[in-house]
ChimeraX commands (.cxc) that place a marker at each C-alpha (Angstrom):
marker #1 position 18.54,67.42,4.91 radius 0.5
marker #1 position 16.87,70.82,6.42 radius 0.5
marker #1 position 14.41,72.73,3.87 radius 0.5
marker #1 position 13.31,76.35,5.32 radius 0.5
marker #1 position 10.06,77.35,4.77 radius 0.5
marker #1 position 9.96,80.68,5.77 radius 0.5
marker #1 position 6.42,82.62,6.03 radius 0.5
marker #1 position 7.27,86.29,4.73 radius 0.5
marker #1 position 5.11,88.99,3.39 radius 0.5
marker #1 position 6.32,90.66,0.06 radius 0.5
marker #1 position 6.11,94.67,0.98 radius 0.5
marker #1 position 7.74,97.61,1.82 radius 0.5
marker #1 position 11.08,98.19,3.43 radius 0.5
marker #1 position 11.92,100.95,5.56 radius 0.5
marker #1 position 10.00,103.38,7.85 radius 0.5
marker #1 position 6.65,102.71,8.74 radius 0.5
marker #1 position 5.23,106.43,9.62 radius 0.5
marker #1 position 5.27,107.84,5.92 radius 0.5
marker #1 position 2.98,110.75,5.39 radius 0.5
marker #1 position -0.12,110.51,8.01 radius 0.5
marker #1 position -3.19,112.75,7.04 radius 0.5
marker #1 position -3.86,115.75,8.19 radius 0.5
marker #1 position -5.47,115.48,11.53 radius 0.5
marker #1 position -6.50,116.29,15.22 radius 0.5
marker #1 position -6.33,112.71,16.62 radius 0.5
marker #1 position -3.20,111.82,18.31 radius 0.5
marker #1 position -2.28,108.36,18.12 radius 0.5
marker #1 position -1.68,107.37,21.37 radius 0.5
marker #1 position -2.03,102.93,22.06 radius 0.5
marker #1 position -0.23,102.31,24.90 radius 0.5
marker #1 position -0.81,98.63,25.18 radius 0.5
marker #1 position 2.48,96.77,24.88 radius 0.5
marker #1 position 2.78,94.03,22.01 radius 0.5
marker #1 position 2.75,90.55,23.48 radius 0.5
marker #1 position 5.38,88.42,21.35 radius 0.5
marker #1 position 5.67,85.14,21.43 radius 0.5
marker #1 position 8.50,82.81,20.07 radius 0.5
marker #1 position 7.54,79.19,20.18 radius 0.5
marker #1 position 9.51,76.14,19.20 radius 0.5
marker #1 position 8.15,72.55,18.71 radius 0.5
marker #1 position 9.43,69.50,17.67 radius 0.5
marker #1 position 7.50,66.33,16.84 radius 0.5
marker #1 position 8.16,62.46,17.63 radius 0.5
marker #1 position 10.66,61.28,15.33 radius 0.5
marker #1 position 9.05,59.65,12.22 radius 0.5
marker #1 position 10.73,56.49,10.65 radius 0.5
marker #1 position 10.84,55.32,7.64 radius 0.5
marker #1 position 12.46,51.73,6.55 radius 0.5
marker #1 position 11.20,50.81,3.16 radius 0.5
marker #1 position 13.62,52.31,1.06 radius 0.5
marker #1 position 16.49,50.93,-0.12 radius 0.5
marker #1 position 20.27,52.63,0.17 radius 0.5
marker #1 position 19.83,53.65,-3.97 radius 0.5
marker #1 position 16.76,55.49,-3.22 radius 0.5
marker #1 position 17.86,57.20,-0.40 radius 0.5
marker #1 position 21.14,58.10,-2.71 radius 0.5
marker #1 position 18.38,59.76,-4.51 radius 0.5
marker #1 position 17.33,62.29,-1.90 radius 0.5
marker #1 position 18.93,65.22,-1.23 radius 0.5
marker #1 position 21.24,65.73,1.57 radius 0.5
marker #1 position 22.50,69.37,2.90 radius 0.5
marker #1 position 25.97,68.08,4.13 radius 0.5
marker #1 position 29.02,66.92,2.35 radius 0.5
marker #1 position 30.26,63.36,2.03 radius 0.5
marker #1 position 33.91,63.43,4.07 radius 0.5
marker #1 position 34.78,60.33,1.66 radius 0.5
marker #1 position 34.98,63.77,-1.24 radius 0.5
marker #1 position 32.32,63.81,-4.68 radius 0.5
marker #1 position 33.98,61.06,-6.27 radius 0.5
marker #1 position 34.18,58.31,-3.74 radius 0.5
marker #1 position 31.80,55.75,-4.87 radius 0.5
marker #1 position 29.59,55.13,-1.52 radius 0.5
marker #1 position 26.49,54.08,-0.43 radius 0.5
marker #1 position 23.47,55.70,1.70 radius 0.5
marker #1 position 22.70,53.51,4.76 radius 0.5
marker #1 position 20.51,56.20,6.28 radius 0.5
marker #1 position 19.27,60.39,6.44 radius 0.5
marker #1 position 17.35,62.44,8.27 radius 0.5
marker #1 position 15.28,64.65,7.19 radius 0.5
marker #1 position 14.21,67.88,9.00 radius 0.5
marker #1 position 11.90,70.48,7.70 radius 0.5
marker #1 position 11.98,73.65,9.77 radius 0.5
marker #1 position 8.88,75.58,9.40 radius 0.5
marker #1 position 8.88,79.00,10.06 radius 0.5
marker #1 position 4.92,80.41,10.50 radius 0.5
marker #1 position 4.43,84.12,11.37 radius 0.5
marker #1 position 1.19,85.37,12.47 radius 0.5
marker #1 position 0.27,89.02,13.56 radius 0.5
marker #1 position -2.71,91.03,14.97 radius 0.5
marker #1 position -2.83,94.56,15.71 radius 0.5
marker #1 position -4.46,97.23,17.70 radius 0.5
marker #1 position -6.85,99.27,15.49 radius 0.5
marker #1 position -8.23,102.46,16.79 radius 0.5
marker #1 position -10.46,104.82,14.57 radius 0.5
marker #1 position -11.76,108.19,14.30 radius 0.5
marker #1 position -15.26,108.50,12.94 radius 0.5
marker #1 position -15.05,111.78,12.52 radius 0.5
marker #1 position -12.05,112.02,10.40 radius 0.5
marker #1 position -12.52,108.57,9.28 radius 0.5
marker #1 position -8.99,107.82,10.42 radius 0.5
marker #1 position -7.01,104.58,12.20 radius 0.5
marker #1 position -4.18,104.24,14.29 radius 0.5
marker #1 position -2.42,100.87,14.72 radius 0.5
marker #1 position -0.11,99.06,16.48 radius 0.5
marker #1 position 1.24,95.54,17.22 radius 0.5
marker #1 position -1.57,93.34,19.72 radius 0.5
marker #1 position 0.58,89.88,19.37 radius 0.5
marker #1 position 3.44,88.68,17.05 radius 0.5
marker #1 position 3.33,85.03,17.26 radius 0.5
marker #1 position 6.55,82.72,15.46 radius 0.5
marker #1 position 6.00,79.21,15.31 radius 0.5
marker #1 position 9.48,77.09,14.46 radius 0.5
marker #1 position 7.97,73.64,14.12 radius 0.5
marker #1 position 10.24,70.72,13.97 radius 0.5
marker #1 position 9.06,67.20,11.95 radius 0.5
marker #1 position 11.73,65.13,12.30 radius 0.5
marker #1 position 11.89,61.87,9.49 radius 0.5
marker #1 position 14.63,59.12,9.66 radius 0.5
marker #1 position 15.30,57.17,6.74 radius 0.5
marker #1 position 16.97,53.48,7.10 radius 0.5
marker #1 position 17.90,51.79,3.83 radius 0.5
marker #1 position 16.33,48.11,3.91 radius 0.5
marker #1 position 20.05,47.13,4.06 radius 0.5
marker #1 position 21.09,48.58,7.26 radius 0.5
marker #1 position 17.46,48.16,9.21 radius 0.5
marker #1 position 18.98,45.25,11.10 radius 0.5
marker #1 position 20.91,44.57,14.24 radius 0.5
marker #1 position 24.02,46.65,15.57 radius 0.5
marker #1 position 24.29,48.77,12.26 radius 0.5
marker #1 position 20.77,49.64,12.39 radius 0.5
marker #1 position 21.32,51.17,16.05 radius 0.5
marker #1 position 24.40,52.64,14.99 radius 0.5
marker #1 position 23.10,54.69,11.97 radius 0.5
marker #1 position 19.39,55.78,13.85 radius 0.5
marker #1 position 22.17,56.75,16.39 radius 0.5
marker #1 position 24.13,58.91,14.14 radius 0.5
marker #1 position 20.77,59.79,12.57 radius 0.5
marker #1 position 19.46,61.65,15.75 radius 0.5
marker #1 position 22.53,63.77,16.29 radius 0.5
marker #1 position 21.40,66.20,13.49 radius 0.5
marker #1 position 17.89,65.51,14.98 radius 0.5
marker #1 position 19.98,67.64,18.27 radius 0.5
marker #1 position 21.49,69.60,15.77 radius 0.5
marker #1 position 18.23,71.09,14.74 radius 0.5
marker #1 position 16.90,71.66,18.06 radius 0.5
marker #1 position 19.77,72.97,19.82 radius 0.5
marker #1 position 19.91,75.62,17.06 radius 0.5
marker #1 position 16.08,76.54,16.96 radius 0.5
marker #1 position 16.16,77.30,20.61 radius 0.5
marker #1 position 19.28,79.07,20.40 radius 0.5
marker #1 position 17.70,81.55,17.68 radius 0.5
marker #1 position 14.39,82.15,19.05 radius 0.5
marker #1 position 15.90,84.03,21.56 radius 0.5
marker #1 position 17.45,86.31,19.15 radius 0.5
marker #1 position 14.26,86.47,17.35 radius 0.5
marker #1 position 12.20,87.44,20.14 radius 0.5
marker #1 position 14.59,90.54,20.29 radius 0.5
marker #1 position 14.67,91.72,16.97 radius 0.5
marker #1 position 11.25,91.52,17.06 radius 0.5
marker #1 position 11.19,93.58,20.13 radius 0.5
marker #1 position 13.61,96.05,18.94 radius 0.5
marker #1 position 11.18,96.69,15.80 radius 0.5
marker #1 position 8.50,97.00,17.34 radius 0.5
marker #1 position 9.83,99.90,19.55 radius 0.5
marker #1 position 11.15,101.46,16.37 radius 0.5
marker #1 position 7.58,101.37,14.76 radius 0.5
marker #1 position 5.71,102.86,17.60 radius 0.5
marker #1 position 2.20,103.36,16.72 radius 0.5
marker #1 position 1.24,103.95,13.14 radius 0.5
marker #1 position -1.14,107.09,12.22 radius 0.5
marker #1 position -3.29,108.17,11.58 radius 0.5
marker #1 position -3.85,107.23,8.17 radius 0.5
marker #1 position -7.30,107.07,6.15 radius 0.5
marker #1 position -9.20,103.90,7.36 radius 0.5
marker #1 position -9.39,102.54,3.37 radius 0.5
marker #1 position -5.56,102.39,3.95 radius 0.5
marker #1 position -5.97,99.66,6.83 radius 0.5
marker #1 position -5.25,96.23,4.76 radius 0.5
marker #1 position -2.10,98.34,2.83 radius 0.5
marker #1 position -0.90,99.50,6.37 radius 0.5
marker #1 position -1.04,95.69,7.78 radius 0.5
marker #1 position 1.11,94.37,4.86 radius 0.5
marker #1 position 3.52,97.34,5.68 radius 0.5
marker #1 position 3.36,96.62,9.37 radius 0.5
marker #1 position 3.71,92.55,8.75 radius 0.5
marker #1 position 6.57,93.28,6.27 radius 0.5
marker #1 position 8.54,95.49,9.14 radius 0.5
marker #1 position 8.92,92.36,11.36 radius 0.5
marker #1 position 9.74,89.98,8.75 radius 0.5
marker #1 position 12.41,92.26,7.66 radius 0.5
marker #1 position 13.50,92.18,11.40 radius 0.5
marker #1 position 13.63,88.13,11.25 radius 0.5
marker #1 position 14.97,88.24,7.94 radius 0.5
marker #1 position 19.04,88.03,9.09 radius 0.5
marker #1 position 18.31,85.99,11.77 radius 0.5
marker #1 position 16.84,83.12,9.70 radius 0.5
marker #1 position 19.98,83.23,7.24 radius 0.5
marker #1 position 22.20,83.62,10.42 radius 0.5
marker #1 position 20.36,80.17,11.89 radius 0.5
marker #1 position 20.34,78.45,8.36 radius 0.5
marker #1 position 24.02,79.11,7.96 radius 0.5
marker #1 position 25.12,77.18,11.38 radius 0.5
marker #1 position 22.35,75.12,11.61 radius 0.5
marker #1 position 24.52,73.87,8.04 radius 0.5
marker #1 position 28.05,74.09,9.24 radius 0.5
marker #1 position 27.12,72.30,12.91 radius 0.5
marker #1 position 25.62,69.44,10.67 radius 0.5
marker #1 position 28.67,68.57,8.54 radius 0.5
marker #1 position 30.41,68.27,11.50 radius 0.5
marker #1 position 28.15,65.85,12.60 radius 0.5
marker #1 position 28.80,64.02,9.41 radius 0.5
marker #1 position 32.82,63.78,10.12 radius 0.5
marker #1 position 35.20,61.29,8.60 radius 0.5
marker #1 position 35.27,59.67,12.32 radius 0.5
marker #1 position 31.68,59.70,13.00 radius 0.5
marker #1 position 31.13,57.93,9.21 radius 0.5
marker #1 position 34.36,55.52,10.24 radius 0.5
marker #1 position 32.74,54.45,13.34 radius 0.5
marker #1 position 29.28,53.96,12.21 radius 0.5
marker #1 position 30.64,52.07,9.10 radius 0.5
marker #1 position 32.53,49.32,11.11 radius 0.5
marker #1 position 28.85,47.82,12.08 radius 0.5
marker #1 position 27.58,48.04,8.58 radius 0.5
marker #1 position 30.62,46.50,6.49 radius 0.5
marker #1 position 28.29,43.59,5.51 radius 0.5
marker #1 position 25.17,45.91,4.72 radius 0.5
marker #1 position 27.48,47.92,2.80 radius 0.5
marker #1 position 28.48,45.20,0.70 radius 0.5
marker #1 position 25.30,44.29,-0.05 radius 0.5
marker #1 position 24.36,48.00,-0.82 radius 0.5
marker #1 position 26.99,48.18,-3.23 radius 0.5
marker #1 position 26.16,45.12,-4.81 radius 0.5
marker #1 position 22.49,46.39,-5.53 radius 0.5
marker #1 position 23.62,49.41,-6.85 radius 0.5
marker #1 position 25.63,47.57,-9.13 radius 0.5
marker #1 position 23.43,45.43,-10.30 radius 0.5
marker #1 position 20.92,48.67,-11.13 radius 0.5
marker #1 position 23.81,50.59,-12.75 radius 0.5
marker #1 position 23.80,47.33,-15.31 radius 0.5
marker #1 position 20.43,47.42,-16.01 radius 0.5
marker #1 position 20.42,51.08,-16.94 radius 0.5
marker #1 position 22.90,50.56,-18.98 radius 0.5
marker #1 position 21.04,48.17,-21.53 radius 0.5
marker link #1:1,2 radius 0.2
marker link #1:2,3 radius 0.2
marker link #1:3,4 radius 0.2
marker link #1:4,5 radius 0.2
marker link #1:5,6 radius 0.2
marker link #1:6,7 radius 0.2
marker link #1:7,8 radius 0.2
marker link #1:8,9 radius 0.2
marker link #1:9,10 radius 0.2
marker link #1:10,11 radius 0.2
marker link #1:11,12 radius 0.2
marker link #1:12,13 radius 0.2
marker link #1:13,14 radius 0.2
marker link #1:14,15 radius 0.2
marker link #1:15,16 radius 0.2
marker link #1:16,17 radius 0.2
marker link #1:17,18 radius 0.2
marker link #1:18,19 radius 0.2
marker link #1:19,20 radius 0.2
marker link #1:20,21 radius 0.2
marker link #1:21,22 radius 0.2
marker link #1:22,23 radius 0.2
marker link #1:23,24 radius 0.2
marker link #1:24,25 radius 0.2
marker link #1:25,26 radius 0.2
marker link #1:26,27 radius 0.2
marker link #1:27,28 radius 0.2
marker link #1:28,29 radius 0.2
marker link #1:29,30 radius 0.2
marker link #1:30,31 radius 0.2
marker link #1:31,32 radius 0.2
marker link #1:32,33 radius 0.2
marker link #1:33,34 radius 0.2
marker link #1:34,35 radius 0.2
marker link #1:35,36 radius 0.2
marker link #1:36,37 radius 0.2
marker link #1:37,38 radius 0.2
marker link #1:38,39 radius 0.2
marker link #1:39,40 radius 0.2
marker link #1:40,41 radius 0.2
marker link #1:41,42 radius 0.2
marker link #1:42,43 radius 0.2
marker link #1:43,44 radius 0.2
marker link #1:44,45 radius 0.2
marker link #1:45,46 radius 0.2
marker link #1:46,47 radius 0.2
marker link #1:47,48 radius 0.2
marker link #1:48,49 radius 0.2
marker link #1:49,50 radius 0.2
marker link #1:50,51 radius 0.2
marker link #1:51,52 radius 0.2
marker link #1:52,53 radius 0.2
marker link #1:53,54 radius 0.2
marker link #1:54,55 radius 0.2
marker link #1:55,56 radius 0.2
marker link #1:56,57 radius 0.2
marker link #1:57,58 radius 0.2
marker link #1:58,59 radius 0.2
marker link #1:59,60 radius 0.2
marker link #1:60,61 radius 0.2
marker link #1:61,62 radius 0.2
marker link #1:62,63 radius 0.2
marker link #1:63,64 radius 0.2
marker link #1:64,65 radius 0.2
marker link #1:65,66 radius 0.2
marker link #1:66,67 radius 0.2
marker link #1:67,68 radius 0.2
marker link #1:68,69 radius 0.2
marker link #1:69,70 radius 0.2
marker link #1:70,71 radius 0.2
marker link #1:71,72 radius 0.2
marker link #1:72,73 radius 0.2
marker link #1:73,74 radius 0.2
marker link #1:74,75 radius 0.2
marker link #1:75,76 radius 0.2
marker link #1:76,77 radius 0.2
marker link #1:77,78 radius 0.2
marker link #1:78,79 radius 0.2
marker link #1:79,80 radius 0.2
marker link #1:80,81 radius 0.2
marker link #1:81,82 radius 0.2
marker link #1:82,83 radius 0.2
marker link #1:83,84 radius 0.2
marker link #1:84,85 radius 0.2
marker link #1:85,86 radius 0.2
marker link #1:86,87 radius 0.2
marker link #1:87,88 radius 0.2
marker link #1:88,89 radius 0.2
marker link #1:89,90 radius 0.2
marker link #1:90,91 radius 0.2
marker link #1:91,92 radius 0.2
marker link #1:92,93 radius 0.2
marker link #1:93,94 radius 0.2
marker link #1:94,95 radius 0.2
marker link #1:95,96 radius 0.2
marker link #1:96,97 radius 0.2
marker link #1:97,98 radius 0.2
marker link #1:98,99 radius 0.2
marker link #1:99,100 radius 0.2
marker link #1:100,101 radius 0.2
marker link #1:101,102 radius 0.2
marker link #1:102,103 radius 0.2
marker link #1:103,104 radius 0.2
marker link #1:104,105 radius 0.2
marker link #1:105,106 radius 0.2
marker link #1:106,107 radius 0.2
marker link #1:107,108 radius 0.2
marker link #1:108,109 radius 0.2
marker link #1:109,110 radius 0.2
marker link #1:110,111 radius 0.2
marker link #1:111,112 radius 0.2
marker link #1:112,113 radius 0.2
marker link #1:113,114 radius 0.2
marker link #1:114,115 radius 0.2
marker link #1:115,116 radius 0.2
marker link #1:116,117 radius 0.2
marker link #1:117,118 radius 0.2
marker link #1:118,119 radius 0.2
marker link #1:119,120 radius 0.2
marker link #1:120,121 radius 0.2
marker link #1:121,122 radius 0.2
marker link #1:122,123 radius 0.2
marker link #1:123,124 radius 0.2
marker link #1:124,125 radius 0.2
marker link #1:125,126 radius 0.2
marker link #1:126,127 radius 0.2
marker link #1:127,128 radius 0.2
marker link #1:128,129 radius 0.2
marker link #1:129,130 radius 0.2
marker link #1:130,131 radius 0.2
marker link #1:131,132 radius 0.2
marker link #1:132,133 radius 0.2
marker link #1:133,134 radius 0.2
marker link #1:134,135 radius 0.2
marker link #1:135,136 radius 0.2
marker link #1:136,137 radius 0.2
marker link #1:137,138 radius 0.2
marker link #1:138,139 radius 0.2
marker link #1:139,140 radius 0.2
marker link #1:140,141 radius 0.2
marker link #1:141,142 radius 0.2
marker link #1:142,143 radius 0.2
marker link #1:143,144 radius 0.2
marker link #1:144,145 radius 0.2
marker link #1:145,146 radius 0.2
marker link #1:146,147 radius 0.2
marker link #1:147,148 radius 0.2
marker link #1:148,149 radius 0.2
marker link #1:149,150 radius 0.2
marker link #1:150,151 radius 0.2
marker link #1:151,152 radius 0.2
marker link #1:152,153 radius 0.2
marker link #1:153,154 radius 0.2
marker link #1:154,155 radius 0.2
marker link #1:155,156 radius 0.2
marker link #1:156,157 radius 0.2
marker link #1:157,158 radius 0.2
marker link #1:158,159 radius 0.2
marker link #1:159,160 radius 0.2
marker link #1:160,161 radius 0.2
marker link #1:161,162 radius 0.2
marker link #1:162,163 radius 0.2
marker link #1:163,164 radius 0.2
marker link #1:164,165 radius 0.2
marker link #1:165,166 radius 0.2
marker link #1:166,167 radius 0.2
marker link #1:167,168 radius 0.2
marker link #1:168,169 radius 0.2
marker link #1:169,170 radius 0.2
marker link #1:170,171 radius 0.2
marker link #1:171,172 radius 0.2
marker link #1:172,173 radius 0.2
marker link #1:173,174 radius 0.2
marker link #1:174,175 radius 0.2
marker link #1:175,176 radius 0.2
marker link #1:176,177 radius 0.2
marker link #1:177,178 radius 0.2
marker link #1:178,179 radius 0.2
marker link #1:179,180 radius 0.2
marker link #1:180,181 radius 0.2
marker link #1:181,182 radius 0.2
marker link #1:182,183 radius 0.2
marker link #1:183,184 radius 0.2
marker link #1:184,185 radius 0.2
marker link #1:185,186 radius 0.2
marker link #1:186,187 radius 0.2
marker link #1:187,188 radius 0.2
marker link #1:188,189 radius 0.2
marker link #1:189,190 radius 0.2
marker link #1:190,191 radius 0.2
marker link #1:191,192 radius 0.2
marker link #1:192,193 radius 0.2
marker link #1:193,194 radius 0.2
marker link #1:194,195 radius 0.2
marker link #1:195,196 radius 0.2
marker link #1:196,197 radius 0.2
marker link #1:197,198 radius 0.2
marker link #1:198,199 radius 0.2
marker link #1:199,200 radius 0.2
marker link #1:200,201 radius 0.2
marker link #1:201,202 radius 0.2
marker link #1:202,203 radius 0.2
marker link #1:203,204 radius 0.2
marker link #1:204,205 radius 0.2
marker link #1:205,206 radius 0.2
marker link #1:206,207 radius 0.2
marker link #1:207,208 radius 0.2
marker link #1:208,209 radius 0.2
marker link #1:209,210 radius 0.2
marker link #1:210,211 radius 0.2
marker link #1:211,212 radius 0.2
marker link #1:212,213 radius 0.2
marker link #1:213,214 radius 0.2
marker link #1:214,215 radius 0.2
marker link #1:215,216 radius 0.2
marker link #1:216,217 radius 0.2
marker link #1:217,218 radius 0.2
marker link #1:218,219 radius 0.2
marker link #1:219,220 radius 0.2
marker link #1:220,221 radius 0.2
marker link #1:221,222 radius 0.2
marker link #1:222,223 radius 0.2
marker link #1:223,224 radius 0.2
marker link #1:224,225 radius 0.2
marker link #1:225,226 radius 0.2
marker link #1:226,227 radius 0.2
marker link #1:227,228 radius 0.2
marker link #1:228,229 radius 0.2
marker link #1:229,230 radius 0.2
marker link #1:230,231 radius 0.2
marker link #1:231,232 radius 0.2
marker link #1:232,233 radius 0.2
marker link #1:233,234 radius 0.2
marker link #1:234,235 radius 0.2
marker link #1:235,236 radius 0.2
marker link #1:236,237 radius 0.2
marker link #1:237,238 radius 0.2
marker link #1:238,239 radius 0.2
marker link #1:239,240 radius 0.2
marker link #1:240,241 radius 0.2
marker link #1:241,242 radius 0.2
marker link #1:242,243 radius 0.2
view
């Protein structure tokens, strides 16, 4: 299951340099932006104190290949939050005689932070079929990484291309600063914008490949007995719901 958190500022779209005062000062920062793109993932967490009913219960981003109405249980899921932190600063340079700023990126930082969590239903913690499912289990762990490295390439250049597009930003009235920031901040994540859906959207379709009708086959003949038992539990639950 992958839930995208992604850090965006509500603001304006399109050009940055709207109307700039009236005004001698030339805005002329020549300092480069520094941009940095920077991927982490953390130790696999584990969790095996649920049972295969409450880990039906969770919510999975891929598609069963068994189809919606196969009755089945959940021996175990990962769960992978992508979190998606951008934080700017900017090079401010004012006029006290006019009482004017100019600005420009200083340093675009994106931090893609990985927390990988695999769950284990009680019933197939033990032996082979426990190996077999934390196995299956940590190729969408690969999944996620292989994809987050692959994008933050392309995110390093979009952010690159609009930054060269903004330029430096002026003048404008220094009471305008926190309104221009927003503006600034809302240029990039516009930037990032289709390359986070673009990610999302394989990121998805490389993951139900993962979970294939031959990967589920293979793990399954390990967990036959843990299945039974799974089923039987969920069976017995069903009954007492029902009274």
């Amino acid at each position: 299951m992958i839930l995208s958190t992604l850090a965006q500022i509500a603001g304006i779209t399109g050009t940055l340099l709207t109307t700039p005062v009236a005004s001698p000062v030339t805005c002329t920062i020549n300092q480069a932006a520094i941009i940095n793109i920077r991927p982490q993932t953390k130790e696999i967490q584990y969790d095996l104190e649920k049972t295969s009913i409450e880990l039906g219960q969770l919510q999975s981003n891929t598609i069963s290949p068994y189809g919606l109405n196969v009755d089945q249980t959940t021996g175990g899921l990962r769960h992978d939050q992508p979190i998606i932190k951008t934080v700017l600063k900017y090079n401010v340079v004012e006029d006290p005689r006019t009482q004017t700023i100019c600005m420009s990126y200083h340093t675009i930082n994106v931090d893609i932070q990985l927390q990988p969590k695999i769950y284990i239903a009680k019933e197939f913690n033990k032996g082979r079929c426990a190996r077999e499912v934390i196995k299956h289990e940590k190729k969408h762990v690969t999944v996620d990484r292989k994809v987050i490295n692959k994008y933050s390439k392309a995110m390093g250049k979009a952010i690159e291309k609009a930054v060269n597009e903004a330029g430096v930003v002026g003048p404008f009235p220094a009471s305008r600063s926190a309104e221009m920031q927003q503006m600034m901040g809302s240029h990039i994540e516009n930037a990032l914008s289709s390359i986070k859906l673009y990610m999302t959207n394989e990121m998805n379709n490389l993951q139900q490949q993962v979970d294939s009708l031959e990967e589920y086959e293979s793990v399954n003949q390990y967990c036959e007995r843990a299945s039974k038992k799974a089923y039987q539990n969920k069976q017995k639950a069903l009954k007492k719901q029902r009274r």
